[in-house]
N, CA and C atoms as an extended XYZ file, in Angstrom:
480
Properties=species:S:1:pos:R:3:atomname:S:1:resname:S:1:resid:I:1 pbc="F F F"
N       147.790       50.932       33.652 N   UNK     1
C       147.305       51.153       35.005 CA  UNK     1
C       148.125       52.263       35.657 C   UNK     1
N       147.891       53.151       36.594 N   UNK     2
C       148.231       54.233       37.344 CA  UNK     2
C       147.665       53.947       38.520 C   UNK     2
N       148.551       54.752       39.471 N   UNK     3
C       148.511       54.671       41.229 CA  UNK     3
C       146.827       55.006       41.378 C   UNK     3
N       146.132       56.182       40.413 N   UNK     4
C       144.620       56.871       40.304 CA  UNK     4
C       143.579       55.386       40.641 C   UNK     4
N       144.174       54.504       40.045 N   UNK     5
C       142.916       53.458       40.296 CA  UNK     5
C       142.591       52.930       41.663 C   UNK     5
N       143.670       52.779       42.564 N   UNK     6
C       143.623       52.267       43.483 CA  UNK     6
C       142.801       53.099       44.580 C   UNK     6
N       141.854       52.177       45.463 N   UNK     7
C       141.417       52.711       46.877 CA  UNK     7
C       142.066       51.987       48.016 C   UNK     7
N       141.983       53.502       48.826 N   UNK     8
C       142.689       53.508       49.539 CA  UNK     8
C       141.652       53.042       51.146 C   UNK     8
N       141.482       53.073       52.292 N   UNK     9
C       140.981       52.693       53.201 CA  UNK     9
C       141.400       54.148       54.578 C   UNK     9
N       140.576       55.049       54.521 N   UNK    10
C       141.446       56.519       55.220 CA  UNK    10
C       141.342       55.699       56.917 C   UNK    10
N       142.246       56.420       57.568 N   UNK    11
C       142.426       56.224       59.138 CA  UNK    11
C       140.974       56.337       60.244 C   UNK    11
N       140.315       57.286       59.489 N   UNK    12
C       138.897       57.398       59.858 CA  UNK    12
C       137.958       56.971       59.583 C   UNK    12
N       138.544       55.900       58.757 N   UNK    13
C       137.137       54.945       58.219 CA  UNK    13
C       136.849       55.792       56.926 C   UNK    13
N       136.547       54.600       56.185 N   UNK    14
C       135.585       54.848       54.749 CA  UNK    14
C       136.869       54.374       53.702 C   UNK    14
N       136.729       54.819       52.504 N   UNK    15
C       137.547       54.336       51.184 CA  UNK    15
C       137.457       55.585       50.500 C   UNK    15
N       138.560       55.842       49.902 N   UNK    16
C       138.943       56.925       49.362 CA  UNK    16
C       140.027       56.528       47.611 C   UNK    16
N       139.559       57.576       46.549 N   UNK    17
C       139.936       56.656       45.869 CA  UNK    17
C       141.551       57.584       45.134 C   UNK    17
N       142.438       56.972       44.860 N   UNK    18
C       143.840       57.867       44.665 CA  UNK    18
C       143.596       58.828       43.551 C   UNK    18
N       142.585       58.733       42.669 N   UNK    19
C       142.259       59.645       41.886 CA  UNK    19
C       142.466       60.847       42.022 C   UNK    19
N       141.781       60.873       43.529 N   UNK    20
C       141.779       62.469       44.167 CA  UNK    20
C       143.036       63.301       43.833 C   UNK    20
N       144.384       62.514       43.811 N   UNK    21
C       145.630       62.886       43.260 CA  UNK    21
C       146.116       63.120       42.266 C   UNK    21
N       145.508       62.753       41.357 N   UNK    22
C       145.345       63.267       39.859 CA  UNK    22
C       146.413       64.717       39.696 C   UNK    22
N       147.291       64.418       38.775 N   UNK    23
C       147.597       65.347       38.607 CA  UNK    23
C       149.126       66.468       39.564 C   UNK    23
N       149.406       65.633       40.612 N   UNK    24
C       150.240       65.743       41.450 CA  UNK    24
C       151.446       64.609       41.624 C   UNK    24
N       152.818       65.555       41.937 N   UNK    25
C       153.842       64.523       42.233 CA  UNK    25
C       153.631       63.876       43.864 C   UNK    25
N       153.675       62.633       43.711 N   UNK    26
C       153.303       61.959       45.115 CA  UNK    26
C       154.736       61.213       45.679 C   UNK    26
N       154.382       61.126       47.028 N   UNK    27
C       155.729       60.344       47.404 CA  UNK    27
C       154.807       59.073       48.965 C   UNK    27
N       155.052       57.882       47.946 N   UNK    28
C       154.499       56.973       49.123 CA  UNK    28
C       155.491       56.126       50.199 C   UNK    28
N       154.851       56.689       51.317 N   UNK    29
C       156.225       55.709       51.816 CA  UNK    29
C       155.185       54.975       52.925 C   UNK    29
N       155.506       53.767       53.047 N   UNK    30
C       155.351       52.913       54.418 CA  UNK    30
C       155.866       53.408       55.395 C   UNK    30
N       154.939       53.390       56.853 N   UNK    31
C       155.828       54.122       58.009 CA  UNK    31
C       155.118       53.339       58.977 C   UNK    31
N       156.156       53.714       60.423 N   UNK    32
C       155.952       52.815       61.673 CA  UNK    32
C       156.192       54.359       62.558 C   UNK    32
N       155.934       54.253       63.898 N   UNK    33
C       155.979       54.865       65.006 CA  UNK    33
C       157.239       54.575       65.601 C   UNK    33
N       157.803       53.238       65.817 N   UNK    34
C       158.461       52.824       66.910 CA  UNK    34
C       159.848       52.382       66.433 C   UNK    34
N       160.454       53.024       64.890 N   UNK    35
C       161.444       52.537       64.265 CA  UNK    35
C       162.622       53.015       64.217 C   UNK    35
N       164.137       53.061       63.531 N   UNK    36
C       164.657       53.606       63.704 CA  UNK    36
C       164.935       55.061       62.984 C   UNK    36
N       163.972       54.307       61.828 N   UNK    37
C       163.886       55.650       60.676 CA  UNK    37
C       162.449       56.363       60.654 C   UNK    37
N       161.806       56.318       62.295 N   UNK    38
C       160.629       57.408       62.724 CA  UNK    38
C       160.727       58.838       62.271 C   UNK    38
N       162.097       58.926       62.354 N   UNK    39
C       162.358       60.702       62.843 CA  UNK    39
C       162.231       60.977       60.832 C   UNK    39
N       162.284       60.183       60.136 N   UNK    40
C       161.814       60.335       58.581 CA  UNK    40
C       160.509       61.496       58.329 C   UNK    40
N       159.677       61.801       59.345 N   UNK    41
C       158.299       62.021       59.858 CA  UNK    41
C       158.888       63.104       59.279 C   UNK    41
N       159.512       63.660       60.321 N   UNK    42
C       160.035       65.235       59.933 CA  UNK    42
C       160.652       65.936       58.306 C   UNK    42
N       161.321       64.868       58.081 N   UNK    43
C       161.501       64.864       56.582 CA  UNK    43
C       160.357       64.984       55.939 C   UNK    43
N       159.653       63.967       56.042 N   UNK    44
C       158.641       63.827       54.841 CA  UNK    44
C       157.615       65.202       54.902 C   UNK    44
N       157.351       65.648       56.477 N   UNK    45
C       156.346       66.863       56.256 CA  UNK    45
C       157.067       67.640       55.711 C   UNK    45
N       158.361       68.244       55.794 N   UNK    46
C       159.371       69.482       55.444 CA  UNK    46
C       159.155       69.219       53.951 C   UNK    46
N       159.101       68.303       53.558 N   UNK    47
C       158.918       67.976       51.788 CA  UNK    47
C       157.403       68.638       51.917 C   UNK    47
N       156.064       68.317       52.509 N   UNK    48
C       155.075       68.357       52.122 CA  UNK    48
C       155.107       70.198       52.439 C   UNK    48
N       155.956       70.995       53.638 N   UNK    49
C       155.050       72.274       53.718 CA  UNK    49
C       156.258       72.542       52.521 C   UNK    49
N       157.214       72.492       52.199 N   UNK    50
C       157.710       72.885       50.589 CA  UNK    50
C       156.874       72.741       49.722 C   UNK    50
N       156.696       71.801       49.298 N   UNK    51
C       156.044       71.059       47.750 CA  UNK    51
C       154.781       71.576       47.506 C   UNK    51
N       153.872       71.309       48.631 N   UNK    52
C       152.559       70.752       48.872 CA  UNK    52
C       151.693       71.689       48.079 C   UNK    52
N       152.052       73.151       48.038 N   UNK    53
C       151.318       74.023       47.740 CA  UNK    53
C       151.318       74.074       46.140 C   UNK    53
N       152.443       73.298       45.663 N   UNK    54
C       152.717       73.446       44.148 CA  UNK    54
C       152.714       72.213       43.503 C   UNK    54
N       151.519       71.268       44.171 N   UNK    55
C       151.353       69.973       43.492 CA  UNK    55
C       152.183       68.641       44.122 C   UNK    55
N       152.012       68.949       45.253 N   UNK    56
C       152.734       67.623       45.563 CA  UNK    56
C       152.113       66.936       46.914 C   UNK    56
N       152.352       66.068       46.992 N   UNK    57
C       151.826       65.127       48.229 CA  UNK    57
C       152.696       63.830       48.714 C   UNK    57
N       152.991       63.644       49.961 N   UNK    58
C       153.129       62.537       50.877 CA  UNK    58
C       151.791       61.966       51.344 C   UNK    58
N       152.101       60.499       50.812 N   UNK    59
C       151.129       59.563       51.266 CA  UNK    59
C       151.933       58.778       51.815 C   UNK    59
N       151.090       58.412       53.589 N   UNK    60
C       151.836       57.645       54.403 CA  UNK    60
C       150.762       56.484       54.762 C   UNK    60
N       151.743       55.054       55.082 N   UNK    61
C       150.769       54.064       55.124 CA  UNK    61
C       151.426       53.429       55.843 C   UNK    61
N       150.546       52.769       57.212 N   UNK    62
C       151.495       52.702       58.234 CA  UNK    62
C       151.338       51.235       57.959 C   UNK    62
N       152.509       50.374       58.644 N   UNK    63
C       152.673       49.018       58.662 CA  UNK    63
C       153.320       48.047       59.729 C   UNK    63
N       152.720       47.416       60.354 N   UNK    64
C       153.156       46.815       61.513 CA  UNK    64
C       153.891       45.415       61.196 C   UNK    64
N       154.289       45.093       59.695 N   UNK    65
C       154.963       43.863       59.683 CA  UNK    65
C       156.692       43.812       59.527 C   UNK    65
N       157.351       45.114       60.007 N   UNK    66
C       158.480       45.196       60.286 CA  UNK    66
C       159.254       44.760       61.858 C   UNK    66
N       159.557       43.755       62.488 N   UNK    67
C       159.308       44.568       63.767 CA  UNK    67
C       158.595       44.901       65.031 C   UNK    67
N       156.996       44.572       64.199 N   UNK    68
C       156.035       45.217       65.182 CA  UNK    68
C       156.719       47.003       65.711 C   UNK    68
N       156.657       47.442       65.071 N   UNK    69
C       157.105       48.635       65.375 CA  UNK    69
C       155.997       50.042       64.903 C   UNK    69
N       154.863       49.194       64.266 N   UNK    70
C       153.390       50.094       64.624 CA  UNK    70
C       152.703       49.128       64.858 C   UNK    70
N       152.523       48.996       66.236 N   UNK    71
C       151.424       48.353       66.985 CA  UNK    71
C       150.444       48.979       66.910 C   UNK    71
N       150.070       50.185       67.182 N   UNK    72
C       149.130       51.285       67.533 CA  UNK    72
C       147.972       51.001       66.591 C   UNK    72
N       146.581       51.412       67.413 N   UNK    73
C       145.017       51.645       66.657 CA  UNK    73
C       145.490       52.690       65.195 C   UNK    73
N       144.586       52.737       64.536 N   UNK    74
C       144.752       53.885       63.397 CA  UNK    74
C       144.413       55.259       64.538 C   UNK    74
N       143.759       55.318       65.158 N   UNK    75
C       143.898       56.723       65.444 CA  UNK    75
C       144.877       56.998       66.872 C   UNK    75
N       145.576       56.098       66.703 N   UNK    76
C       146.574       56.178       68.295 CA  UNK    76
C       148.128       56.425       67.232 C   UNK    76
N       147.834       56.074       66.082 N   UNK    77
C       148.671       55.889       64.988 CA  UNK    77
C       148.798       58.064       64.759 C   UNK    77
N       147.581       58.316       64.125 N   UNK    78
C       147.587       59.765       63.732 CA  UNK    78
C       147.690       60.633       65.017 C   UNK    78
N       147.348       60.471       66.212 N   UNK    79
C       147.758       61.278       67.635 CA  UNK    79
C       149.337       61.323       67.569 C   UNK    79
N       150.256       60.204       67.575 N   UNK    80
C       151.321       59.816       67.239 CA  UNK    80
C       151.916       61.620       66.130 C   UNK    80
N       151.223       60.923       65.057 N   UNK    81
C       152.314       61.590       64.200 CA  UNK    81
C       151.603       62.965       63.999 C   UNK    81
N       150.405       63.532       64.437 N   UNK    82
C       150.536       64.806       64.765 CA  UNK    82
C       151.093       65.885       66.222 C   UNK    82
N       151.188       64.813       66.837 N   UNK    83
C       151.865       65.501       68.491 CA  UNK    83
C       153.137       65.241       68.232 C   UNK    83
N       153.684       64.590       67.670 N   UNK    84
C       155.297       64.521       67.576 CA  UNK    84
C       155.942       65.208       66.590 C   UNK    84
N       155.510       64.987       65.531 N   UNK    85
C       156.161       65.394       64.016 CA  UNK    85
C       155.399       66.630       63.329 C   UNK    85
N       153.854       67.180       64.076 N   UNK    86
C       153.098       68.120       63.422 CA  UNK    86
C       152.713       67.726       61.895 C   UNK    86
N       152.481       66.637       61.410 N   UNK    87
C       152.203       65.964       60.470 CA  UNK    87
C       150.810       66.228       59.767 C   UNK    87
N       150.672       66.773       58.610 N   UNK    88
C       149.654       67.572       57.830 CA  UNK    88
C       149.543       66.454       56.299 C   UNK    88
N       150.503       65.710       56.364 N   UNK    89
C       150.035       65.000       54.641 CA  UNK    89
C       149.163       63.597       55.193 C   UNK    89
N       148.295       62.939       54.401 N   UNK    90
C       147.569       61.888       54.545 CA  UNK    90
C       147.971       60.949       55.396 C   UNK    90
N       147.959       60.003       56.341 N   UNK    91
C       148.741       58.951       57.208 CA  UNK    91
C       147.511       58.007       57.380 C   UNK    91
N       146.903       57.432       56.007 N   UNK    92
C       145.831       56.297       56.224 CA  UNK    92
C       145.869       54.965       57.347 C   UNK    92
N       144.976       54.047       56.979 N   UNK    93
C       144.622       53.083       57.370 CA  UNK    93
C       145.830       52.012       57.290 C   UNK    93
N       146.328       51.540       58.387 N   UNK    94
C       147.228       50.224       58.715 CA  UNK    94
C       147.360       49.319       57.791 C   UNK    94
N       147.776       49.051       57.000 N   UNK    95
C       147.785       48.186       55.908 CA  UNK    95
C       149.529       47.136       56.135 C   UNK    95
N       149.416       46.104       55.134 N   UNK    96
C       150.472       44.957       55.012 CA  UNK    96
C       151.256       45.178       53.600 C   UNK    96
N       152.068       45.321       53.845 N   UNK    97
C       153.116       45.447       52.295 CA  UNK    97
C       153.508       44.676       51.279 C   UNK    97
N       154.125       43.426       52.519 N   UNK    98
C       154.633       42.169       51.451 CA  UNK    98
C       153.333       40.987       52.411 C   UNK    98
N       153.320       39.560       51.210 N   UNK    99
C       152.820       38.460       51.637 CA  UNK    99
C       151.566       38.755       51.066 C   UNK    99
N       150.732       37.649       51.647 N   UNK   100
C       149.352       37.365       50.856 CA  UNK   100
C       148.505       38.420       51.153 C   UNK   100
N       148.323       38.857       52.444 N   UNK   101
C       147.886       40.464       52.600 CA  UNK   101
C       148.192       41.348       52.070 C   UNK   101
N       148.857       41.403       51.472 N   UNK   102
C       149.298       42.970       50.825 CA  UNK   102
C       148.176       43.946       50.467 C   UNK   102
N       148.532       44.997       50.487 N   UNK   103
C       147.340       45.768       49.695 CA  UNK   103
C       147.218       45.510       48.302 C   UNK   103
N       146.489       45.650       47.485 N   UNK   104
C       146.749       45.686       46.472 CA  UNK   104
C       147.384       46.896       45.810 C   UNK   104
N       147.650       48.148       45.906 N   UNK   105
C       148.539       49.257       46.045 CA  UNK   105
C       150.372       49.266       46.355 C   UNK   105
N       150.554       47.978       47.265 N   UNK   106
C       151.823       48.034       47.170 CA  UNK   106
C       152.024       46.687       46.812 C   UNK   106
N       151.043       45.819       45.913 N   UNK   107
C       151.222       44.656       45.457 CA  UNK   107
C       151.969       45.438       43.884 C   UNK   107
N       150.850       46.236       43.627 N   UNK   108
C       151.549       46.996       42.074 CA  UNK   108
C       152.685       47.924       42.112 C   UNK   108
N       153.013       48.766       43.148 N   UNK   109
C       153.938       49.744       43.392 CA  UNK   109
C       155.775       49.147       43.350 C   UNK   109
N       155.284       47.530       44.133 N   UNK   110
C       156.750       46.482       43.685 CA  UNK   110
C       156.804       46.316       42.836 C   UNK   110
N       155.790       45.715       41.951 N   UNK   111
C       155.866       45.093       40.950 CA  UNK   111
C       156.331       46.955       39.620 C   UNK   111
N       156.176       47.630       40.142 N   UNK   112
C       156.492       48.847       38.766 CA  UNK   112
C       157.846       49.225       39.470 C   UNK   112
N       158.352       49.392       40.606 N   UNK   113
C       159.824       49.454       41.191 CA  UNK   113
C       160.137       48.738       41.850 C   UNK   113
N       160.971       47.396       41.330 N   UNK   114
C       161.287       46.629       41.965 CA  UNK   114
C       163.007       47.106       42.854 C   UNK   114
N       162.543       46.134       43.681 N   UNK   115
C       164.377       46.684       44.845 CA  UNK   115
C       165.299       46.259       44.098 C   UNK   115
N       166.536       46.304       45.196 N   UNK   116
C       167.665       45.703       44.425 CA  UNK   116
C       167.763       44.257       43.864 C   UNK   116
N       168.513       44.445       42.542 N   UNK   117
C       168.537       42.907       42.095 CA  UNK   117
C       167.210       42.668       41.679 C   UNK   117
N       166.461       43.201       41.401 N   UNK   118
C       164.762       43.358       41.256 CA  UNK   118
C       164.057       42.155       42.084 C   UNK   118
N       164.537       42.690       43.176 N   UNK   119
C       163.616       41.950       44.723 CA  UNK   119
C       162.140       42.974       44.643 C   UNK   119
N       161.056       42.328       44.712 N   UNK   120
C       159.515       43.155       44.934 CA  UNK   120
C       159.679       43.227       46.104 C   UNK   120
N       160.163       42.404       46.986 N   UNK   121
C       159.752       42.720       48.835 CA  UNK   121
C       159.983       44.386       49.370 C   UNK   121
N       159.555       44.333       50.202 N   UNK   122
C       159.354       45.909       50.891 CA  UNK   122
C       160.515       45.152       51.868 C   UNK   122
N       161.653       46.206       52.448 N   UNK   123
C       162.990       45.219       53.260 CA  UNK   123
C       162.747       46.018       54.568 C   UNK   123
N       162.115       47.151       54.327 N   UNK   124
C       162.006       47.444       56.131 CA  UNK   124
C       160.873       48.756       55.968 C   UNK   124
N       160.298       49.289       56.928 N   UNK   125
C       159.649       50.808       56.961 CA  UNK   125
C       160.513       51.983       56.737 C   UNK   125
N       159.495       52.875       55.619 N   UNK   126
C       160.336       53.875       55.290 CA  UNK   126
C       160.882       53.863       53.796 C   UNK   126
N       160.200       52.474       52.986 N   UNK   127
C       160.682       52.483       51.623 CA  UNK   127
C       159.548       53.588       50.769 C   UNK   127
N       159.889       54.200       50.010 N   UNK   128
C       159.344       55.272       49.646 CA  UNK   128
C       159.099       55.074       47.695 C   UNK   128
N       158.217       55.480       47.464 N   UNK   129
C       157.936       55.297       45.836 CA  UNK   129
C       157.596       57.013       45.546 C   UNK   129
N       158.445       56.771       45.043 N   UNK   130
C       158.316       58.400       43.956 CA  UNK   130
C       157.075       58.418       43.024 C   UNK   130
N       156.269       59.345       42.171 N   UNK   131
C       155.079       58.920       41.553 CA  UNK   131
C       154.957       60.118       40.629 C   UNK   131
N       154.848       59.837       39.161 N   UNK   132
C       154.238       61.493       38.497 CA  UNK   132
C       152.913       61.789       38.475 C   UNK   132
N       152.986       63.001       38.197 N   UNK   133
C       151.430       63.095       37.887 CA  UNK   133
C       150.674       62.606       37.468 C   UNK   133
N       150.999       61.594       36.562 N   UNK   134
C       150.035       60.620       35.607 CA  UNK   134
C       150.116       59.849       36.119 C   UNK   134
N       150.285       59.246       37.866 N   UNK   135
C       150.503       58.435       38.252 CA  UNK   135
C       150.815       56.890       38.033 C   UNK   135
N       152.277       57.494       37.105 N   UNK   136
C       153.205       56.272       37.269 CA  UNK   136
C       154.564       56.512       37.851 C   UNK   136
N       154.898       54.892       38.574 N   UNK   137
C       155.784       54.979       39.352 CA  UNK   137
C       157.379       54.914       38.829 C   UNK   137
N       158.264       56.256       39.383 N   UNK   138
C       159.083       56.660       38.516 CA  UNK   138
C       160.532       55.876       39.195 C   UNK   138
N       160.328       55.563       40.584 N   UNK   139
C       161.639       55.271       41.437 CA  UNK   139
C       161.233       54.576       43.139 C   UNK   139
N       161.965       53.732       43.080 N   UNK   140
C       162.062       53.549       44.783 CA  UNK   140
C       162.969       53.731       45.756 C   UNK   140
N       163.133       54.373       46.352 N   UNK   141
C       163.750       54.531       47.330 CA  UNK   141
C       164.235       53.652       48.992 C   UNK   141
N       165.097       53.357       49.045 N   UNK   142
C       165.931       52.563       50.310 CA  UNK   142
C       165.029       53.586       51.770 C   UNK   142
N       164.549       52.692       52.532 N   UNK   143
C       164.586       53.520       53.990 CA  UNK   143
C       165.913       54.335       54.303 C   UNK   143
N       166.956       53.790       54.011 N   UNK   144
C       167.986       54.926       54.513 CA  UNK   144
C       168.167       56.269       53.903 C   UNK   144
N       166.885       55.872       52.796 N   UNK   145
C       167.199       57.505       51.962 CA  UNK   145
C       166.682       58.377       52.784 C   UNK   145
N       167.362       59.156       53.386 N   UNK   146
C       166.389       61.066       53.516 CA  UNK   146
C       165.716       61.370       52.882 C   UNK   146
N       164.461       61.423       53.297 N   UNK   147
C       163.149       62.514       52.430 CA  UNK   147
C       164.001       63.616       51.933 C   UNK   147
N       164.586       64.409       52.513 N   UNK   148
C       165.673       65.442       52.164 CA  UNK   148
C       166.044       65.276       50.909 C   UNK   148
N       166.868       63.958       50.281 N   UNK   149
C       167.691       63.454       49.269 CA  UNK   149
C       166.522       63.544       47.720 C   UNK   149
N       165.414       63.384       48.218 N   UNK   150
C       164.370       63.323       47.222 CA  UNK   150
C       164.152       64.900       46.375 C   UNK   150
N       164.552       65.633       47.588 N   UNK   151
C       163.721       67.255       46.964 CA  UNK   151
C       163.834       67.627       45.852 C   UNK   151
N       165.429       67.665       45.503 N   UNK   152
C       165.936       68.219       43.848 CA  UNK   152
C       164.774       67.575       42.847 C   UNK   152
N       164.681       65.897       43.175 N   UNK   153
C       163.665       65.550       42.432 CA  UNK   153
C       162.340       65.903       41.978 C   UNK   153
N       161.890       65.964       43.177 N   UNK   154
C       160.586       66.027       43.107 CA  UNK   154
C       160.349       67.901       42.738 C   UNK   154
N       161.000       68.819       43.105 N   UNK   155
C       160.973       70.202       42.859 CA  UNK   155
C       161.099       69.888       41.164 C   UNK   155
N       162.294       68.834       40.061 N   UNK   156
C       162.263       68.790       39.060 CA  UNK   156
C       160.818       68.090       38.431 C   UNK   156
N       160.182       67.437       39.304 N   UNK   157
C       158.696       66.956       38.134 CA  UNK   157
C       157.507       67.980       38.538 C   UNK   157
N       157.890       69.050       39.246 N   UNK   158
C       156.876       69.560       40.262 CA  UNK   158
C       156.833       70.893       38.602 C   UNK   158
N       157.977       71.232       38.484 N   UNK   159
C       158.638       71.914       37.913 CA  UNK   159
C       157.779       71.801       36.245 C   UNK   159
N       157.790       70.717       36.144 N   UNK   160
C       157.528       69.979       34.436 CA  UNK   160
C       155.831       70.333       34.094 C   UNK   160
């Protein structure tokens, strides 16, 4: 199985399927509006106007079970992160991470990088999954990581 199978649910309505990504290094992270690791926003686009042109993508998926710290409609959600952050990579449909809701997308994304101590739970907004082109999942990343901290990486599979 690969990230390609999964559909996704876009901010504007409809289903979209990850396929479309085929072929690109991806970086998924869960995100909130109202958190402490918001200002990540800026990171993650600075990765996307680098990368973006040479195969790469940020996929953002917002989640209100941290916290409550994205309350917001889906499109009070994307006003958000294009008036603040100038935000150009995907920022879908509101979705649940951990528990019986989960998506099924970050039901598999734990289960292929598990956390520390190989915990599956998602521990706050801002956990990020690295992805190759053949969409499998290569690494997870801590919210405290900097999008920044990722680049060497991802410039090395961008590279391959």
């Amino acid at each position: 199985m690969s990230i390609h199978e999964f559909q996704v649910k876009k901010a504007e309505g409809g289903e979209m399927s990850l396929s479309e990504y085929k072929g690109k290094v991806l970086l998924v992270v869960n995100t909130a509006s109202a958190c402490g690791f918001t200002p990540q926003y800026e990171g993650l686009q600075k990765l996307k106007t680098t990368f973006g042109d040479r195969g790469f993508e940020v996929l953002g998926f917002p989640c209100n079970q941290f916290g409550a710290q994205e309350p917001g409609s889906d499109s009070e959600i994307q006003g958000f992160c294009s008036r603040n952050y100038g935000v150009t990579f995907p920022v879908f449909s509101k979705i649940e991470v951990n528990g019986e809701g989960a998506h099924p997308l970050y039901q598999w994304l734990k289960k292929q990088a598990p956390g520390i101590l190989g915990t599956e739970a998602i521990k706050w907004n801002f956990t990020k999954f690295l992805v190759s082109k053949d969409g499998e999942v290569l690494k997870r990343y801590a919210p405290q990581d900097k999008p920044e901290s990722i680049a060497a990486e991802i410039e090395k599979l961008i590279s391959q």
